[in-house]
C-alpha positions as a Python dict, from the first residue, in 0.01 Angstrom:
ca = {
    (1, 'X'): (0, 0, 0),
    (2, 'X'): (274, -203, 154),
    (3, 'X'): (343, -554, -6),
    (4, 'X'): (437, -869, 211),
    (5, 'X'): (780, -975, 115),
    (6, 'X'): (961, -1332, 128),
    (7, 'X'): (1165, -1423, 417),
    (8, 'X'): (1502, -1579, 258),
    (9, 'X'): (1825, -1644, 467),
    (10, 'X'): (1738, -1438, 775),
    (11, 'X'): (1601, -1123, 600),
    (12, 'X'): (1286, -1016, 419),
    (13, 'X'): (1391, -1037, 10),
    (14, 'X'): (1146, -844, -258),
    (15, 'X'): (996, -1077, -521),
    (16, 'X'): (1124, -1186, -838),
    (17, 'X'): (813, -1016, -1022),
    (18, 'X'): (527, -783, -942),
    (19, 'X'): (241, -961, -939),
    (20, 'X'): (15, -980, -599),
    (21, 'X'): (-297, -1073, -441),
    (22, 'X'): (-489, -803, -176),
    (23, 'X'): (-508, -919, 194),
    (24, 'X'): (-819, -807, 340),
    (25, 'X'): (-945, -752, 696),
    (26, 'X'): (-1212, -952, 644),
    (27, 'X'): (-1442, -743, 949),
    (28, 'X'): (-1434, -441, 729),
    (29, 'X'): (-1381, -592, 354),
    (30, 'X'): (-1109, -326, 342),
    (31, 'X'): (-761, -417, 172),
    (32, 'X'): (-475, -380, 388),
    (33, 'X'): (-131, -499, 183),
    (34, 'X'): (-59, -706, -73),
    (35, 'X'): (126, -1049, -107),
    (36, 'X'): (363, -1127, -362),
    (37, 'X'): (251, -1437, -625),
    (38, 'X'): (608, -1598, -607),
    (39, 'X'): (785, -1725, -875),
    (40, 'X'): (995, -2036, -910),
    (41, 'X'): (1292, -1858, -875),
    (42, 'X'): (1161, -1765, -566),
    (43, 'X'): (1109, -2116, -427),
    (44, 'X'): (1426, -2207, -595),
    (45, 'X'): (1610, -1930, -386),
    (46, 'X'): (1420, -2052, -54),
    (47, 'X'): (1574, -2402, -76),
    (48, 'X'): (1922, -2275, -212),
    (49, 'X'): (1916, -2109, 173),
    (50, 'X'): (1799, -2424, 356),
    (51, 'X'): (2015, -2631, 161),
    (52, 'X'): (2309, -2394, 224),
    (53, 'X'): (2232, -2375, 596),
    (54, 'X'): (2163, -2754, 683),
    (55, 'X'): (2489, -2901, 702),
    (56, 'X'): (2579, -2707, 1009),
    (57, 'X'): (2236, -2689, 1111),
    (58, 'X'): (2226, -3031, 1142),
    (59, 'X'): (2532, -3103, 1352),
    (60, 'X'): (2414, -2829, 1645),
    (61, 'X'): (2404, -2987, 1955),
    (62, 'X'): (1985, -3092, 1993),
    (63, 'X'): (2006, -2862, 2363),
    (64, 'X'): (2127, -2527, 2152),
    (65, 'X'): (1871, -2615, 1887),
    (66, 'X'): (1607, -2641, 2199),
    (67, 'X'): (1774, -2325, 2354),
    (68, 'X'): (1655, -2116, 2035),
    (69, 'X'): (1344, -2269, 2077),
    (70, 'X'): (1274, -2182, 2462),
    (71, 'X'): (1405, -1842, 2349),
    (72, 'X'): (1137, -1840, 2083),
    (73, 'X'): (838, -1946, 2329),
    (74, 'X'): (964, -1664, 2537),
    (75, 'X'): (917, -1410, 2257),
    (76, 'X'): (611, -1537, 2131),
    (77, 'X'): (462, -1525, 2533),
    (78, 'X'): (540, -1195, 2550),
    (79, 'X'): (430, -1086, 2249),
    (80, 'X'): (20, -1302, 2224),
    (81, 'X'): (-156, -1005, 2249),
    (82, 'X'): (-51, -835, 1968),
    (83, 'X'): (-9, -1142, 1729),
    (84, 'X'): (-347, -1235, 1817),
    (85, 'X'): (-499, -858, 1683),
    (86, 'X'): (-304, -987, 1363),
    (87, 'X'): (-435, -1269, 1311),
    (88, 'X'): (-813, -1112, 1430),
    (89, 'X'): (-680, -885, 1092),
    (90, 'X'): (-642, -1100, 871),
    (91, 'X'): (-833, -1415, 907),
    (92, 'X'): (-1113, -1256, 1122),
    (93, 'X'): (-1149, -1512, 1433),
    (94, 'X'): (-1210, -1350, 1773),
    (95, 'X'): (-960, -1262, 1996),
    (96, 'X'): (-991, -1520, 2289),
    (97, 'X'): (-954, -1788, 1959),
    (98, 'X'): (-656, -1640, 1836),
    (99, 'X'): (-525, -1619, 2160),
    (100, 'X'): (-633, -1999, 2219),
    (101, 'X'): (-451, -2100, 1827),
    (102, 'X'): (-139, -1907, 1933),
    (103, 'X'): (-107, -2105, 2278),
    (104, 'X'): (-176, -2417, 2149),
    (105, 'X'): (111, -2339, 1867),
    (106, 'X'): (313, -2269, 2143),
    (107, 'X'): (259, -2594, 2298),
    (108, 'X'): (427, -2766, 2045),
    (109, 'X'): (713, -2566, 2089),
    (110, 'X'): (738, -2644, 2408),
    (111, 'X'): (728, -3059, 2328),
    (112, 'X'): (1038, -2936, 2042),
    (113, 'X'): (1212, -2794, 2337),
    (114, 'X'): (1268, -3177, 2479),
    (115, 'X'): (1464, -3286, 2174),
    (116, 'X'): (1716, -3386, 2360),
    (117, 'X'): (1551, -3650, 2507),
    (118, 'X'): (1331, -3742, 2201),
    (119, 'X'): (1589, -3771, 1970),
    (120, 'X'): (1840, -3998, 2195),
    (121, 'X'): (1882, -4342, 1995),
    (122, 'X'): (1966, -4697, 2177),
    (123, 'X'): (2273, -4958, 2291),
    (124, 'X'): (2349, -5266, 2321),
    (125, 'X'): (2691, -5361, 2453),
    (126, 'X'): (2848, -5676, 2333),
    (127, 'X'): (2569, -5787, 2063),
    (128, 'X'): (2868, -6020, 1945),
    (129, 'X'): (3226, -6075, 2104),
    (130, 'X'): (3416, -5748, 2160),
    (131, 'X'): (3088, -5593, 1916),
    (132, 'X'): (2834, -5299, 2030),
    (133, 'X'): (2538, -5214, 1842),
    (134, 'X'): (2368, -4917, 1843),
    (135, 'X'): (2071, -4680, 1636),
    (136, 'X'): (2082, -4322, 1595),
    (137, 'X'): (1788, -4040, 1466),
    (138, 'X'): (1941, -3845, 1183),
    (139, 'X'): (1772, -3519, 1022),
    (140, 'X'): (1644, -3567, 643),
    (141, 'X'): (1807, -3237, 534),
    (142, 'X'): (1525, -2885, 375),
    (143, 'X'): (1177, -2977, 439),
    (144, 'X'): (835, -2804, 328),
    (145, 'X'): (553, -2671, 487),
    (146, 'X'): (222, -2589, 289),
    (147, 'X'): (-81, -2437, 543),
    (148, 'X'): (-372, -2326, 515),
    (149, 'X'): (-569, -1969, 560),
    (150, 'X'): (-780, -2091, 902),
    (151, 'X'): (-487, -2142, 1161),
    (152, 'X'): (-147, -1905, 1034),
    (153, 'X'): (18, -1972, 1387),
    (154, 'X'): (-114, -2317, 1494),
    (155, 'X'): (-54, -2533, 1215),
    (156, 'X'): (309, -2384, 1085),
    (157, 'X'): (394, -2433, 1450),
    (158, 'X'): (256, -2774, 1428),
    (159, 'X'): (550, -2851, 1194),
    (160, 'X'): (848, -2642, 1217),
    (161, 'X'): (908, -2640, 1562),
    (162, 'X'): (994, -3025, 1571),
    (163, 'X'): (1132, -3005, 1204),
    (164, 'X'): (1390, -2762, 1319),
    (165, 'X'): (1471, -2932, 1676),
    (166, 'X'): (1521, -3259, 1497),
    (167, 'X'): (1800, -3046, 1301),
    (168, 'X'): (1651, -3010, 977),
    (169, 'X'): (1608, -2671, 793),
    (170, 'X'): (1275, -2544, 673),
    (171, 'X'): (1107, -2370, 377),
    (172, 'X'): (720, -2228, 477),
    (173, 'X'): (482, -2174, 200),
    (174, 'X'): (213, -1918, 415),
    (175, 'X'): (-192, -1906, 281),
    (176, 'X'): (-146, -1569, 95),
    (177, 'X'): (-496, -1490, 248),
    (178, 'X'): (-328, -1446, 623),
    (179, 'X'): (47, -1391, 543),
    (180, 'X'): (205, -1169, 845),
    (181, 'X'): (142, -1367, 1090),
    (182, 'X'): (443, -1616, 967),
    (183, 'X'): (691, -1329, 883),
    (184, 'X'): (664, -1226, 1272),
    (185, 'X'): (734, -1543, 1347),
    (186, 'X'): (1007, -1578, 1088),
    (187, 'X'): (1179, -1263, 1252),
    (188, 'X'): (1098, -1375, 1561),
    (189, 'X'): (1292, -1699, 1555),
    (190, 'X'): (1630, -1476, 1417),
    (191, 'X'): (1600, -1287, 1665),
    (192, 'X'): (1602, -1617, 1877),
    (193, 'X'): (1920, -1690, 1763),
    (194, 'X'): (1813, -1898, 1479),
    (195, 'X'): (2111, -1909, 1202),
    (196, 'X'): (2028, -1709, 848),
    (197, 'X'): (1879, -1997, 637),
    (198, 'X'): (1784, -2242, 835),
    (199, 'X'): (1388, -2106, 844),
    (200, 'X'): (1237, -1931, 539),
    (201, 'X'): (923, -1794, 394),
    (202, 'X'): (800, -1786, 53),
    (203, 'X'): (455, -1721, -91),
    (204, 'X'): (279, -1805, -374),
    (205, 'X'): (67, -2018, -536),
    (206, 'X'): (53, -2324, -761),
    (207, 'X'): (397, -2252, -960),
    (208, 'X'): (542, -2218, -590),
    (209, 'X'): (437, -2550, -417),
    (210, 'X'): (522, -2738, -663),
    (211, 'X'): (832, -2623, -760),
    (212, 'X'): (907, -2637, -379),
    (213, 'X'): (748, -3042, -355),
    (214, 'X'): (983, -3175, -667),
    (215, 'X'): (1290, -2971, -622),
    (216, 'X'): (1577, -3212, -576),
    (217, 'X'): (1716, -3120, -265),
    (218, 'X'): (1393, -3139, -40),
    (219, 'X'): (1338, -3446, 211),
    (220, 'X'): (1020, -3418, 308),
    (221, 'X'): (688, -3233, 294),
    (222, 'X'): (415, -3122, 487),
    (223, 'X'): (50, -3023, 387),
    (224, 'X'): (-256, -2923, 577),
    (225, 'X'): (-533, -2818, 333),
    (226, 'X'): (-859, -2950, 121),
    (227, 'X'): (-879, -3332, 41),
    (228, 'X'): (-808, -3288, -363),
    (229, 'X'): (-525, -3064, -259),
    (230, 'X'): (-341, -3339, -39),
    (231, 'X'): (-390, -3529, -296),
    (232, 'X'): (-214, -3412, -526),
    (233, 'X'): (54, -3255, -298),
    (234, 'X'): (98, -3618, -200),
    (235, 'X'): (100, -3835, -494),
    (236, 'X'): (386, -3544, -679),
    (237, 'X'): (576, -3551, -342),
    (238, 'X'): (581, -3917, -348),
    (239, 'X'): (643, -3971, -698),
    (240, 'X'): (949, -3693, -687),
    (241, 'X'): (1073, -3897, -373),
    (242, 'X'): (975, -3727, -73),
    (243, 'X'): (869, -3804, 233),
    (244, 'X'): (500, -3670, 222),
    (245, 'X'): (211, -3619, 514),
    (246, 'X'): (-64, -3455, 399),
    (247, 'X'): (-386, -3394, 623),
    (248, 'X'): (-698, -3365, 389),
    (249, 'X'): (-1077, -3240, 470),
    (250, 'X'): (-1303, -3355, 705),
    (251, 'X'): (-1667, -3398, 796),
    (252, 'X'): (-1660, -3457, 1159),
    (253, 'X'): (-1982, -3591, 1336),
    (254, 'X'): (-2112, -3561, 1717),
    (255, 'X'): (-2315, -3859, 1820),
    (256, 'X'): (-2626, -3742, 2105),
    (257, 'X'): (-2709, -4034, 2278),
    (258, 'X'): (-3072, -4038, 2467),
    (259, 'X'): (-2891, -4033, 2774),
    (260, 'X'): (-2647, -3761, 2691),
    (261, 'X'): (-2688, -3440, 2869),
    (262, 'X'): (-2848, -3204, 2626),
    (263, 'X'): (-2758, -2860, 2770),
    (264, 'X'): (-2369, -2989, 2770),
    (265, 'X'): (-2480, -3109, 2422),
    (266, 'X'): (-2580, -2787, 2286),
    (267, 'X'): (-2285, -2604, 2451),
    (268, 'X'): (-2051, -2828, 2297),
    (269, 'X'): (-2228, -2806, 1939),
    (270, 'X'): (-2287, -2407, 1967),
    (271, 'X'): (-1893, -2376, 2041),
    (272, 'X'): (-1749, -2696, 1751),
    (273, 'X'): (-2002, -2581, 1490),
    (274, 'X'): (-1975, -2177, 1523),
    (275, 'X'): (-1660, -2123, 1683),
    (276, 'X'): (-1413, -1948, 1421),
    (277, 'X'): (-1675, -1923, 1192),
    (278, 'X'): (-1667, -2322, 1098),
    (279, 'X'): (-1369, -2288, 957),
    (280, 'X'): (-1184, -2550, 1126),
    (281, 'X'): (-1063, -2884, 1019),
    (282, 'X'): (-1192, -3011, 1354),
    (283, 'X'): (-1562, -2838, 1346),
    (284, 'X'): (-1839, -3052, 1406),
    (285, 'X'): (-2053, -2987, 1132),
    (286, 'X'): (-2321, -3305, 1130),
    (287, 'X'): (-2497, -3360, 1484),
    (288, 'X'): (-2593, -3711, 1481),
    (289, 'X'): (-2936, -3757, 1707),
    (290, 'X'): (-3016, -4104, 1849),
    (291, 'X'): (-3437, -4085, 1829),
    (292, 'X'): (-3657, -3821, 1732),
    (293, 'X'): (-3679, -3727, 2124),
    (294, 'X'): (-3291, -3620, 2113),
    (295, 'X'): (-3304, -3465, 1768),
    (296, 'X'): (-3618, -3224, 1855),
    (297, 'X'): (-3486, -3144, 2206),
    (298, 'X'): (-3111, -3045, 2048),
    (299, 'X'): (-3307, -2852, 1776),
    (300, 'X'): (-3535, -2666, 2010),
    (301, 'X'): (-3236, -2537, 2242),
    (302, 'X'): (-3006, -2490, 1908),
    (303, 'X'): (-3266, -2278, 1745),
    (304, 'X'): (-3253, -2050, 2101),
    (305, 'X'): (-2898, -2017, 2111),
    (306, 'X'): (-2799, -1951, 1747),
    (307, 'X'): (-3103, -1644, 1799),
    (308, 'X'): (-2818, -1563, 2103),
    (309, 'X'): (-2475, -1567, 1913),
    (310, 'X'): (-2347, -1266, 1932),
    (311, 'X'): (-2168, -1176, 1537),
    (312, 'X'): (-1911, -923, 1494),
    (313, 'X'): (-1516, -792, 1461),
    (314, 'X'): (-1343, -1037, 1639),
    (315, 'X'): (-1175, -728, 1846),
    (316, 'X'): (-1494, -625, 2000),
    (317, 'X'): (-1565, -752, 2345),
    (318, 'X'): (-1790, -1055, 2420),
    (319, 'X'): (-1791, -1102, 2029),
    (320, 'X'): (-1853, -1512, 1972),
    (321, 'X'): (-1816, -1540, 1558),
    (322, 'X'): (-1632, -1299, 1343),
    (323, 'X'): (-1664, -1339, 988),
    (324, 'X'): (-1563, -1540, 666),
    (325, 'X'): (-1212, -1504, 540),
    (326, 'X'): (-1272, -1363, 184),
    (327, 'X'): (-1608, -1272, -32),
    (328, 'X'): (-1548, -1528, -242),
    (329, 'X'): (-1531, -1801, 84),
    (330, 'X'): (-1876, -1633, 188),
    (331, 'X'): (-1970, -1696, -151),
    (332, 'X'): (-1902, -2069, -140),
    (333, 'X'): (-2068, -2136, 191),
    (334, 'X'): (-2384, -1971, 100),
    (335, 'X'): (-2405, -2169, -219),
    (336, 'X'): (-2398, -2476, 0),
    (337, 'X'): (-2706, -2361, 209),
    (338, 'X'): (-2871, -2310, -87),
    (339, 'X'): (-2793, -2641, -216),
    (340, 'X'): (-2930, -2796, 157),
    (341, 'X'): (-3253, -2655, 75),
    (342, 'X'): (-3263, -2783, -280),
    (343, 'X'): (-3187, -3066, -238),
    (344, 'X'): (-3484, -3108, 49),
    (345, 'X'): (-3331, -3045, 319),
    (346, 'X'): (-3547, -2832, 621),
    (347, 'X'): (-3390, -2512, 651),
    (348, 'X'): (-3492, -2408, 1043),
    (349, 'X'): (-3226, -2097, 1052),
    (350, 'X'): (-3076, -1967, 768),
    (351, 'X'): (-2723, -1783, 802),
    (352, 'X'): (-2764, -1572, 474),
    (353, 'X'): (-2968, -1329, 697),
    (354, 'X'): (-2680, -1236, 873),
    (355, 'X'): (-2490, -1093, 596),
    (356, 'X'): (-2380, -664, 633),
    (357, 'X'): (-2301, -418, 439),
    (358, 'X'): (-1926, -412, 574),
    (359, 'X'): (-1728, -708, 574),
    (360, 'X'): (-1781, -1099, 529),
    (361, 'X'): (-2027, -1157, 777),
    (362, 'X'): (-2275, -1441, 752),
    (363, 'X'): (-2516, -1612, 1025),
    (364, 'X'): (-2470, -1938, 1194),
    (365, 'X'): (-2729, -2195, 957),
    (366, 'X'): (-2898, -2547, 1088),
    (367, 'X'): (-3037, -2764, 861),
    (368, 'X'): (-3259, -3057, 988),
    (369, 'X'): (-3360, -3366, 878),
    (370, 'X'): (-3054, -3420, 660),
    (371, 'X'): (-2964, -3705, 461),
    (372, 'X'): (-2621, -3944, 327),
    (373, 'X'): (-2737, -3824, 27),
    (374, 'X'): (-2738, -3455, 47),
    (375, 'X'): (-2442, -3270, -83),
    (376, 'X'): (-2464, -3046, 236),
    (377, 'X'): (-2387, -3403, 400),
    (378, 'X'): (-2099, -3547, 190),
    (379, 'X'): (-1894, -3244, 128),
    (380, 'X'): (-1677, -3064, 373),
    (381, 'X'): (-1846, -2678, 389),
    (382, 'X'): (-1604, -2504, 631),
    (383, 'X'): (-1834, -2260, 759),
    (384, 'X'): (-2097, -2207, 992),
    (385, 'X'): (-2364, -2491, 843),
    (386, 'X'): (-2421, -2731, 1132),
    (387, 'X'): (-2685, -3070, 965),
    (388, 'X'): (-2909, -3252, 1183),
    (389, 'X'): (-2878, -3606, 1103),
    (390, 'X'): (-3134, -3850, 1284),
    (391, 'X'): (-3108, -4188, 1339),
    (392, 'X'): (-3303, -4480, 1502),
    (393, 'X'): (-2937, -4602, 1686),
    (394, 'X'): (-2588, -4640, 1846),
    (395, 'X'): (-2532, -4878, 1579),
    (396, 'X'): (-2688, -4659, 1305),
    (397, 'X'): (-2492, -4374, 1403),
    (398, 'X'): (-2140, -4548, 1391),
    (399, 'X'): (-2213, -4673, 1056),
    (400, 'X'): (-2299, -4305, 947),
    (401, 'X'): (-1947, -4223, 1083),
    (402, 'X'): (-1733, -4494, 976),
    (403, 'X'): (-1934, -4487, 595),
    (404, 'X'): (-1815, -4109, 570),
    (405, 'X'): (-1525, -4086, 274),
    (406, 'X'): (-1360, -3846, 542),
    (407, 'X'): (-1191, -3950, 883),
    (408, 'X'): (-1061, -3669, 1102),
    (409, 'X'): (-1280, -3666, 1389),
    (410, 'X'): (-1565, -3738, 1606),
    (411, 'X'): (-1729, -3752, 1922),
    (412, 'X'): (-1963, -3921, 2119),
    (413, 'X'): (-2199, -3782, 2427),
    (414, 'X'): (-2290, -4064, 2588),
    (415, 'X'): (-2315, -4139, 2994),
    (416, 'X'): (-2301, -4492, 2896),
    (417, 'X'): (-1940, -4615, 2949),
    (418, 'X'): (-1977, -4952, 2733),
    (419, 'X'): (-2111, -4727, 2422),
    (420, 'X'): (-1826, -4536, 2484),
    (421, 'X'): (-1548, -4794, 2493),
    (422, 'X'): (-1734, -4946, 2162),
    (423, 'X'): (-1729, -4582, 1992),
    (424, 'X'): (-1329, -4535, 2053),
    (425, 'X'): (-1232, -4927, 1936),
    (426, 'X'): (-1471, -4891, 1627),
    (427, 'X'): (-1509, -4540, 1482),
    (428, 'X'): (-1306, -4556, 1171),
    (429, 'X'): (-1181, -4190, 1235),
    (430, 'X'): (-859, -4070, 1350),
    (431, 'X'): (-918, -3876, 1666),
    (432, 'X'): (-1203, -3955, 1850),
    (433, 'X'): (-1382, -3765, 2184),
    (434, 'X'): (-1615, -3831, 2424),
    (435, 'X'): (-1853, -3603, 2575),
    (436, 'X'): (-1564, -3341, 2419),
    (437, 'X'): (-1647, -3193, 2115),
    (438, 'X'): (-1349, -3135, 1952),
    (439, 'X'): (-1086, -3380, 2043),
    (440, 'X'): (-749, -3218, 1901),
    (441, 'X'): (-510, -3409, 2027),
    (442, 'X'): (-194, -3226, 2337),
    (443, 'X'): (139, -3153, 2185),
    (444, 'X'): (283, -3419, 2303),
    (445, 'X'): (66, -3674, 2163),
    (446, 'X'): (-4, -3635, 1725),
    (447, 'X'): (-262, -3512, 1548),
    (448, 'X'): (-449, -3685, 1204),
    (449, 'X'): (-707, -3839, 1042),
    (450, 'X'): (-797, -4157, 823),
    (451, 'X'): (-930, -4237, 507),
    (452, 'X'): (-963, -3969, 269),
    (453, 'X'): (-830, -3705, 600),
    (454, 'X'): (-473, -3831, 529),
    (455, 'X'): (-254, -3909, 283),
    (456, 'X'): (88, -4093, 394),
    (457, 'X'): (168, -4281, 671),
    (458, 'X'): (235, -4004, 978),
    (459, 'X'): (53, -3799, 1155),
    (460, 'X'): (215, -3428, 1290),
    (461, 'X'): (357, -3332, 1566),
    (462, 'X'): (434, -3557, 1877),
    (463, 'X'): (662, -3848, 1857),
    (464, 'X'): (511, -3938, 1508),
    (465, 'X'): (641, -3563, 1408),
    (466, 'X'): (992, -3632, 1535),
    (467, 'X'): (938, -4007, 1346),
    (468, 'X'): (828, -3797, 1031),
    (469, 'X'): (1122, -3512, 1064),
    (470, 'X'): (1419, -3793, 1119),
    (471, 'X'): (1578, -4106, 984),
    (472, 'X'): (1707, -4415, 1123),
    (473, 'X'): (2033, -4494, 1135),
    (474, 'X'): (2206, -4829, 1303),
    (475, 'X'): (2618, -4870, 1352),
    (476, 'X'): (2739, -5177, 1449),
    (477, 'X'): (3142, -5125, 1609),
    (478, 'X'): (3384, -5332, 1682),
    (479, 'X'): (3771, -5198, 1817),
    (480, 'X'): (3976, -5519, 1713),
    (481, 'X'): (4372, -5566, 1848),
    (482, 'X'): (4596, -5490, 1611),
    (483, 'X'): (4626, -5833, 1362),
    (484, 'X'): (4320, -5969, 1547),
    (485, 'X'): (4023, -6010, 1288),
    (486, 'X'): (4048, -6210, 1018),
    (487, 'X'): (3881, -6293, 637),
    (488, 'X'): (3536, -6381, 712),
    (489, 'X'): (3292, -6543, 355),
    (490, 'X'): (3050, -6598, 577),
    (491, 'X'): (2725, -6412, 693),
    (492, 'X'): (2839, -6259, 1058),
    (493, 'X'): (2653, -6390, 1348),
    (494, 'X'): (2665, -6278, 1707),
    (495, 'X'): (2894, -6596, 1809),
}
């Protein structure tokens, strides 16, 4: 069985030792390859490269940087089908997602591609006699990325693209559930043109990250993952001196107003709660229903089309929801719906019934009548659990939002304007929609949450990536005559 290497200085290097974890295709349950468990000599050697390779990395004009980049977009355009049937492989997400995760990856490279224009600083003639002032945007030097299992093109392209346009060389630590995916994309960018170093790929576990968050010679790091693992990926980043972001969990709510439209309602709710098997950062997994009216006609029409979603390999045509990533993932979500109806929760369609012999298949679940309380409400599931949550209120419902320990997203469906203005100024959650269910942010703008969603002070990609992947740098010049300038003790002021 063929073993995933690491991608060192433009090549694919064998692992220091020979332990490894099985990759599965989770629509079968077969295993298909391993994946090394890297060492610290393996992270070590990863940074040695991107060390090695940033000094000239760095001083590459920003349009050659963004002309490996276009060339990369290129590749990766031509290529979508195919890394889409890996990543159907390996994570188990239907096609037309994968398809839909790769383009909006390659969105972001696109934004990278304007470097040039992003990275250009400001002057000021004449700030003082015969004295210019001016500020600059400098790379920080080998930066980190840690991502998750649920998005192995999106979110690595959510940081490296603008991490390498800004000049900057990178080191990616890859989920070992879903680890090709980044190795085609590793040889991909060589192939680009991309000099030997200045991307690599190692994988690993705990002994890996954190030998790659304290070593000495990395700037900055970047984290997508569970709240308790941002955590701690932030406070050892931060206390070894890096530059940390670090995008927690979430528990993202959808507010039905009695004047919403309930079949766009539904739609929205079938697609955010289902779609990729819930396991998305952004899924809506607690509908919030304004009255009893809303919550019983959003039950009713869930109930019919949950009966409707079509389960299965994510290949398959006209397939909606492929299944869970590993057994042990199934495991955890099912223990969750077990907890919803312990804990007193009404149970109206329970997922566990979907379950097959082959693979890690389980059913779309909808709980109703759900409370604060309930452990099915206050923890992030990341699976196909959707709560019913009703209150009496607009009011109610914001406080529901804005009490939540977690602030990624949220949405409103409203066709009332002023509750809509209201919901933007005052939900305490990073990105907020209305009337759309899921409201990750264009390439261009940055993605993030608040509260417990984020830890550090920038969000990814957008100008706040380019902020995050650069540092400021001012020069004040002055081209004296010969004999001209003279002892100055005192502070300098623009006379």
């Amino acid at each position: 069985m063929d073993t995933v290497g690491h991608w060192i200085d433009g090549r694919v290097v064998d692992p220091d030792a020979p332990d490894a974890t099985d990759v599965y295709c989770p629509a079968t349950g077969e295993v298909t390859k391993r994946v090394p468990v890297g060492s610290r000599g393996d992270a070590e050697a990863a940074v040695t490269a991107a060390a090695r390779a940033f000094d000239a990395w760095a001083v590459t004009p920003a349009h050659v940087r963004a002309r490996v980049l276009f060339t990369f977009r290129e590749k990766m355009l031509a290529d979508i089908d195919r890394l889409a049937a890996i990543i159907c492989d390996e994570h188990g997400k239907v096609l037309d997602d994968a398809k839909g995760e790769l383009q909006r990856g390659i969105e972001v490279v696109e934004f990278a591609c304007g470097i040039p224009e992003l990275m250009k600083g400001e002057f000021t003639e004449n700030v003082g006699t015969g004295v210019d002032g001016m500020s600059l945007r400098k790379p920080l030097g080998p930066v980190v990325g840690v991502v998750p299992f649920n998005f192995p093109a999106m979110v690595p392209m959510w940081m490296f693209p603008v991490a390498l346009a800004c000049g900057n060389t990178f080191v990616l630590k890859p989920s070992e559930k879903v680890p090709t995916l980044a190795m085609e994309m590793a040889a991909m960018l060589t192939e680009s043109g991309l000099p030997d170093g200045v991307f690599n790929i190692v994988h690993g576990g705990r002994e890996v990250v954190d030998t790659l968050i304290t070593d000495p010679r990395v700037e900055a790091v970047s984290f997508v993952g569970s709240t308790p693992v941002a955590e701690h990926v932030y406070r050892t980043g931060t206390e070894a001196g890096k530059r940390v972001q670090a995008l927690g969990g979430a528990k993202n709510h959808l507010v039905v107003m009695p004047d919403a439209d309930v079949e766009n309602a539904v739609n929205a709710l079938m697609g955010s709660a289902f779609g990729s098997a819930g396991e998305r950062c952004m899924a809506i997994s607690v509908v919030v229903a304004v009255g009893d009216e809303v919550a019983r006609a959003i039950r009713e029409r869930l109930v019919e089309r949950i009966a409707e979603l079509r389960v299965g390999p994510g290949t398959e045509p006209r397939v909606e929801m492929g299944p869970l990533v590993t057994p042990e993932h199934r495991e955890r979500v099912m223990s969750y719906v077990a907890a919803g109806e312990n804990e007193g929760a009404e149970l109206v369609v329970d997922g566990r019934n979907g379950i097959r012999e082959e693979g890690f298949f389980l059913g779309a679940s909808l709980f109703d009548h759900v409370t604060p309380q309930m452990k099915i409400y206050r923890e992030e599931i990341f699976g196909p659990v959707l709560a019913i949550v009703r209150v009496n209120s607009f009011n109610e419902a914001l406080q529901l939002v804005n009490d939540h320990e977690f602030g990624n997203g949220t949405a409103l469906f409203t066709a009332d304007g002023r509750a809509a203005r209201t919901f933007i100024s005052q939900a305490r959650a990073g990105m907020v929609g209305i009337n759309v269910p899921i409201p990750v942010p264009m390439a261009f703008h940055s993605f993030g949450g608040w509260k417990r969603s984020l830890f550090g002070d920038h969000h990814v990609h957008g100008k706040e990536g380019v902020r995050f992947y650069t540092r400021y740098k001012t020069a004040t010049v002055r081209w004296p005559e010969a004999g001209a300038a003279s002892t100055e003790f005192a502070m300098p002021t623009t006379g």
